[in-house]
C-alpha positions as CSV (number, residue, x, y, z in Angstrom):
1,X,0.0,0.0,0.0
2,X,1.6,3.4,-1.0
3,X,1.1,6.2,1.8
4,X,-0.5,9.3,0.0
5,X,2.1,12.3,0.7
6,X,-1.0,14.7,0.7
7,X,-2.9,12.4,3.1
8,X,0.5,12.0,5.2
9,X,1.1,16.0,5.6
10,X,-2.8,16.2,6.2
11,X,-2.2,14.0,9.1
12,X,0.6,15.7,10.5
13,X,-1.2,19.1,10.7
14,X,-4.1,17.5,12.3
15,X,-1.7,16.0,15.1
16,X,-0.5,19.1,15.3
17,X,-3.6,21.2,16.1
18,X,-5.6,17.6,18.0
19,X,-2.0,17.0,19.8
20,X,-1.9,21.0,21.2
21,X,-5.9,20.9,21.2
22,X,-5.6,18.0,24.1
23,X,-3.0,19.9,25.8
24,X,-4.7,23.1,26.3
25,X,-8.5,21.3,26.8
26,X,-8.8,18.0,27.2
27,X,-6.4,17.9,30.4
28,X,-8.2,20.3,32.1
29,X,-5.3,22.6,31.9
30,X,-5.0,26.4,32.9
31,X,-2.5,27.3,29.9
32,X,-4.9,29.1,28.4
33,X,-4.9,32.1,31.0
34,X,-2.8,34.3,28.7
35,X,0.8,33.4,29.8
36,X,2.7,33.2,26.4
37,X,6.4,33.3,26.4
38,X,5.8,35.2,23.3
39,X,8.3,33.6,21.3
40,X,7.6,30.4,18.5
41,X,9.0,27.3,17.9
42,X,8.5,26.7,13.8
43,X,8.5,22.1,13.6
44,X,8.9,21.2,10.1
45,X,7.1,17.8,8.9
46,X,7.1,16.7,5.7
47,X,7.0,20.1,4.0
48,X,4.1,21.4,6.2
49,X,5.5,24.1,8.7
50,X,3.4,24.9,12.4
51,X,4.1,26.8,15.0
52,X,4.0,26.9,18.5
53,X,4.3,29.3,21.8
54,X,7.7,28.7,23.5
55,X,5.2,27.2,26.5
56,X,3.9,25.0,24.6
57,X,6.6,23.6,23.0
58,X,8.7,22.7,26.5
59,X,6.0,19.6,27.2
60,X,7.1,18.4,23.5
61,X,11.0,18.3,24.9
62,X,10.2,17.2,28.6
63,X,8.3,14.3,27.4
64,X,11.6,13.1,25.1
65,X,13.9,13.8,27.9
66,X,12.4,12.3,31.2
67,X,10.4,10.2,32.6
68,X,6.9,12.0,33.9
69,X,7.6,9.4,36.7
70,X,10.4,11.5,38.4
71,X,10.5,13.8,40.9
72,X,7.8,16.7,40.0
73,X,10.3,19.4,41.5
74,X,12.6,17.8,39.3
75,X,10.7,18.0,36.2
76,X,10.1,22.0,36.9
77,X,13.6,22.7,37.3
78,X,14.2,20.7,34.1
79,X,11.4,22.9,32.5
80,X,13.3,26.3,33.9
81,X,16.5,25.2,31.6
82,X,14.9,23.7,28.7
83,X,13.2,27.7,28.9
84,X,16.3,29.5,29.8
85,X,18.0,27.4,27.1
86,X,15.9,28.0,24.7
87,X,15.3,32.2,25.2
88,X,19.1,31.6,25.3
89,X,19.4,30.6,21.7
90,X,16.8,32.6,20.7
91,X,17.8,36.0,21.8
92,X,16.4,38.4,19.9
93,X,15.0,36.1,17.7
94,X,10.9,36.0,17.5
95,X,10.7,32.8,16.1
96,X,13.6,29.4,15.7
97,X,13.6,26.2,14.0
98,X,13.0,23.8,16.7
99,X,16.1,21.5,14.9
100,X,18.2,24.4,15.8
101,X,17.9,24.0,19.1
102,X,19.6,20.6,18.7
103,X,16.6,19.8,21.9
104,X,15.3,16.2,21.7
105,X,11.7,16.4,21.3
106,X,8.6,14.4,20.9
107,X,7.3,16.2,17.6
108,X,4.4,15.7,15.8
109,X,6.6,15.3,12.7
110,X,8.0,12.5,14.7
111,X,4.8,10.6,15.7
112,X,3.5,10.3,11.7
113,X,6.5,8.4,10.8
114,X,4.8,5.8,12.9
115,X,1.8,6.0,10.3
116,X,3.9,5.3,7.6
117,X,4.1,1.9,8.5
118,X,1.0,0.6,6.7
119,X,0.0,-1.6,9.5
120,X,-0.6,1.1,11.4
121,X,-2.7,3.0,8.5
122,X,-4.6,-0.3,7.8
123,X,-8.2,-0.2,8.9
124,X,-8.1,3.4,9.7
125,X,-10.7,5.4,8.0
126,X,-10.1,8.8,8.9
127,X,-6.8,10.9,9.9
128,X,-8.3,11.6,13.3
129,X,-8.6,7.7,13.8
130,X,-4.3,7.6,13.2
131,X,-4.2,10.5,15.8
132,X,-6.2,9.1,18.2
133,X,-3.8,5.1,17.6
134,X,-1.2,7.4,18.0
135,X,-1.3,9.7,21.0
136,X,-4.4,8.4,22.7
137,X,-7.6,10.2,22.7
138,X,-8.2,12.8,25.1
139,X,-10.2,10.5,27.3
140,X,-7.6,7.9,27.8
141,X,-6.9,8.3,31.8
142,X,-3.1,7.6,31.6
143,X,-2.6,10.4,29.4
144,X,-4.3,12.5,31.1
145,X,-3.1,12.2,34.1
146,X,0.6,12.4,32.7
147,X,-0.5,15.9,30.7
148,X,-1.9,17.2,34.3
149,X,1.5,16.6,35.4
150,X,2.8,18.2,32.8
151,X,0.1,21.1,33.3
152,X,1.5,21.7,37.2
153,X,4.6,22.0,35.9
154,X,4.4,24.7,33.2
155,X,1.5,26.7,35.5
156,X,4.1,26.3,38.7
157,X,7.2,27.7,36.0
158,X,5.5,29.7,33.5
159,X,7.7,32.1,32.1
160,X,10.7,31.6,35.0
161,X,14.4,32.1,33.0
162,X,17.8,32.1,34.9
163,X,19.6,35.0,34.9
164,X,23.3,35.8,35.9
165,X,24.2,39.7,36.6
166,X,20.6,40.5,34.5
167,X,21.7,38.3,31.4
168,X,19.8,34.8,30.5
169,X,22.5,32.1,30.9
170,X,23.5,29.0,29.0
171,X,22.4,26.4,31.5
172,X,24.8,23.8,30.5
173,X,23.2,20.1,32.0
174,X,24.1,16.5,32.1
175,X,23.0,12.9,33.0
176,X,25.1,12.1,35.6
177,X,28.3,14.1,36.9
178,X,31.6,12.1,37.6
179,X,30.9,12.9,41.5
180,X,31.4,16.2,41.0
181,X,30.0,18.9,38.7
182,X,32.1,21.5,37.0
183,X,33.7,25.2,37.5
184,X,32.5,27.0,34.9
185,X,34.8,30.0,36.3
186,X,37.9,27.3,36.3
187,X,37.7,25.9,32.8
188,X,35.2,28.2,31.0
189,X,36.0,31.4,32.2
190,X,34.5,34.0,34.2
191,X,31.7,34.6,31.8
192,X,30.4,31.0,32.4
193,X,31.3,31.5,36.4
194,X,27.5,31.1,36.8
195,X,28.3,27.2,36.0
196,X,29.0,25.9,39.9
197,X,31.4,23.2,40.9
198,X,29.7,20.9,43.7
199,X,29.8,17.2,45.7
200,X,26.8,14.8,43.6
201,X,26.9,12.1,46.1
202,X,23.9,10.3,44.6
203,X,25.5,10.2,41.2
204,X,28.3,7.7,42.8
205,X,25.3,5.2,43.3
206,X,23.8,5.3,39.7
207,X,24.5,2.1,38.2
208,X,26.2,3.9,34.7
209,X,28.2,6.2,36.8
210,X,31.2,4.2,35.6
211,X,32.0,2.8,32.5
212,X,35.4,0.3,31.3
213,X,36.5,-0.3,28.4
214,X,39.3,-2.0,26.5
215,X,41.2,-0.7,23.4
216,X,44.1,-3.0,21.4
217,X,46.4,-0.2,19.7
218,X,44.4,-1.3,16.0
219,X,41.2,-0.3,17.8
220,X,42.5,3.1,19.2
221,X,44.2,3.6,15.8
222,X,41.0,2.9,13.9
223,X,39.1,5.4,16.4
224,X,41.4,8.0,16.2
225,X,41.7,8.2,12.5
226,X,37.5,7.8,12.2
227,X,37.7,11.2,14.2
228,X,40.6,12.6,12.4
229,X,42.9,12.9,14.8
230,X,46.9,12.6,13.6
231,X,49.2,11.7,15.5
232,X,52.8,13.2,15.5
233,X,56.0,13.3,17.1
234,X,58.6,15.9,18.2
235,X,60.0,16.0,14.5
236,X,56.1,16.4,12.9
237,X,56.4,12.6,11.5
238,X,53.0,11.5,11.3
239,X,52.9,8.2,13.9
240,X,50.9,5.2,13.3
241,X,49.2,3.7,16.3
242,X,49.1,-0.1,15.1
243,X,52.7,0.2,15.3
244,X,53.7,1.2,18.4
245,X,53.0,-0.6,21.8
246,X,50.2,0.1,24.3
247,X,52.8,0.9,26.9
248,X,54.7,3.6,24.4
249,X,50.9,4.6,24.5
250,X,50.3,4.8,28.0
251,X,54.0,6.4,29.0
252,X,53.2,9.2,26.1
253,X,49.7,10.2,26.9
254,X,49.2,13.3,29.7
255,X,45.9,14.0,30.4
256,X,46.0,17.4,32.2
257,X,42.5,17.9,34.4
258,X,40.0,20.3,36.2
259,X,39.4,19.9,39.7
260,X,36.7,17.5,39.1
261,X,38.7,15.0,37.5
262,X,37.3,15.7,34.2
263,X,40.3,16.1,31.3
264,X,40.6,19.5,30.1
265,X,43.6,18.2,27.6
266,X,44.7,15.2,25.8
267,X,48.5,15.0,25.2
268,X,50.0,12.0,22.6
269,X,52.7,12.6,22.1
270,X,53.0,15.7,20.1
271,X,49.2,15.9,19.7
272,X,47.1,18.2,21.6
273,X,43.4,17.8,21.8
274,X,40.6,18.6,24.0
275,X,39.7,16.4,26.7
276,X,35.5,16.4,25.0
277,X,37.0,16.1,21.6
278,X,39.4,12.9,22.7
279,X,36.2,11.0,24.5
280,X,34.0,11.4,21.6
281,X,36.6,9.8,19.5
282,X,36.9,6.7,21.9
283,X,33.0,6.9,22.0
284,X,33.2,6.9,25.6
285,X,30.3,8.6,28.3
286,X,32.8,11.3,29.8
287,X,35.7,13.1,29.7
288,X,36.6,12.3,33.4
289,X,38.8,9.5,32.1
290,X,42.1,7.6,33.1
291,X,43.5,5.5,31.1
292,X,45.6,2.2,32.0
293,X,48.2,-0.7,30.7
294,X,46.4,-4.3,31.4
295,X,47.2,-7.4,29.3
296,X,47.9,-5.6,26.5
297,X,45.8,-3.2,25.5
298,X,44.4,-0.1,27.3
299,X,41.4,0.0,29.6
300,X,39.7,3.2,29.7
301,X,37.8,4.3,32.8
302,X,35.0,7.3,32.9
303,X,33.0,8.5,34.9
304,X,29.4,9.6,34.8
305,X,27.7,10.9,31.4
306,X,28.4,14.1,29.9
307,X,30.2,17.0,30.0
308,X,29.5,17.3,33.9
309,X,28.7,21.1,33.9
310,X,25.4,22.4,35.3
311,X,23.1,20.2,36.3
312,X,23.7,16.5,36.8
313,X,20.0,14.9,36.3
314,X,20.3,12.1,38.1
315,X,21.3,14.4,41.2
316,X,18.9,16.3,40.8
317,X,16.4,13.7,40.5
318,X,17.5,13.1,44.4
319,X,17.6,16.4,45.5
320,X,13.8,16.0,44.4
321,X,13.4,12.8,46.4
322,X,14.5,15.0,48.9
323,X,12.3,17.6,49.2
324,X,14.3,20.3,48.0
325,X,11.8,22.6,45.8
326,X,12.8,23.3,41.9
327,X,14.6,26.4,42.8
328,X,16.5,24.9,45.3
329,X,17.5,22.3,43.3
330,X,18.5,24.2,40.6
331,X,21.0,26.6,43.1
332,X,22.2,23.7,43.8
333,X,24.3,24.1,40.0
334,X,24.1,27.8,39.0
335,X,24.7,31.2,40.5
336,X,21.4,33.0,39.3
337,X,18.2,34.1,40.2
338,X,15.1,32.2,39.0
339,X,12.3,35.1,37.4
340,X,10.1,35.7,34.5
């Protein structure tokens, strides 16, 4: 069965309007009192562009990025930085792309590929009928009870940005920290001393808070060159990795580091990279990484996952637990106040 292209962008603007329709409705929500950021969101499906109050498009990233099982606190402070974020990369922008924004989202672009599937269009004898299979109708109880969790959240935040010295920051966030979160001041600069370095005891317990892994010199050769990195020595002679050992490796690599551990700078021999830049080559969860000589090859240690400034999610997930309140929390990881 061939999906009609007309029928498919049909569908996508009816999930658009149905999907916002249930939102702002069906939930018995209060975002219809008039508070607007103001600002749009343009989502491009299929050649058919919508758009979409900053407000309402925050539930759209929440739902991608969390579970609506967490800590509600913890949601709301997640909710103050995917805002603040967002009027960030805005500035004086009235509208963005919501691609630029490089935010995961749950768009409505994203639920129709679903209906391309033509099981899933089989039987269904009107666009509102691959809607409703799709998102559930607005009387399905477990949707509605997470969208009036999701309705607390944006009435409880509505509008709230962090600010630093009067300026809208860049709140920088992670999964989990390496036990520690960042200085911004330290390794950034002072225009990102906002970014505050502090003690995530819970992230030591989450079960990916440490990852090993094993590397034979062909392997760190092959993932170096995938990431373009060449390697030289004091005389600017390319060196191939396959053919030196993993202890030449080991005794020619300096990793110099923050005070959280995390590598700032990657040293081999002649070659200087960034600490980020030398993690995503090895395809590894952090920069907070040491490296080691065992049985012949090199084991690689990080911990937690990201770049460990701002907030660490999972931590804040506990402060949650808790009881800390979503301003609390999020004080906990920047120097700002919290205001529309």
């Amino acid at each position: 069965m061939k999906v009609n292209k007309k029928f498919v962008g049909a569908i996508f603007v009816l999930i658009t309007l149905i999907g916002l329709l249930i939102y702002i409705k069906g939930t018995g929500t209060k975002q219809d009192d008039g508070k607007k950021f103001n600002k749009y969101i343009v989502i491009d499906g299929n050649g058919y562009k919508t758009k979409m109050d900053v407000e309402q498009f925050i539930p759209c990233v929440l739902f991608a990025q969390m579970s609506l099982e967490n800590n509600i606190e913890t949601i709301k402070a997640q909710a103050v930085v995917d805002r603040t974020y967002i009027a960030y990369m805005m500035k004086n922008k009235k509208e963005i792309e919501a691609d630029e924004l490089g935010l995961p989202y749950m768009s409505y672009e994203k639920m129709i590929k679903v209906c391309k599937d033509e099981k899933k269009l089989k039987g269904k004898k009107s666009a509102l009928g691959v809607v409703k299979n799709i998102v559930g109708s607005s009387n399905n109880e477990q949707f509605k009870s997470k969208m009036q969790i999701i309705d607390k959240v944006m009435n409880e935040t509505a509008l709230m940005v962090m600010k630093n010295k009067g300026e809208i920051i860049l709140p920088l966030y992670h999964e989990i920290s390496g036990g520690m979160t960042r200085n911004g001041l330290e390794v950034l600069g002072e225009k990102y001393g906002y970014l505050l370095a502090g003690v995530c005891q819970d992230d030591y317990n989450n079960s990916d808070y440490k990852m090993e892994r094993y590397f034979t010199m062909a392997e760190l050769a092959d993932k170096m060159e995938k990431a373009k990195i060449i390697i030289y020595d004091n005389e600017k002679n390319e060196i191939d990795l396959k053919n030196i050992t993993v202890n030449e490796m080991i005794e020619n690599t300096n990793i110099a580091k923050d005070s959280s551990e995390y590598a700032v700078s990657v040293k081999i021999f002649e070659t200087g990279i960034s600490g980020e830049d030398f993690a995503n080559a090895l395809n590894v969860d952090s920069s907070n990484i040491t490296l080691e000589y065992i049985d012949d090859k090199i084991k690689i240690t990080t911990k937690g996952k990201g770049h460990g400034f701002g907030l660490s999610m999972n931590q804040a997930e506990k402060y949650g637990e808790q009881g800390m309140g979503y301003e609390e929390i999020l004080k906990k990881f920047y120097d700002v106040t919290i205001a529309e």
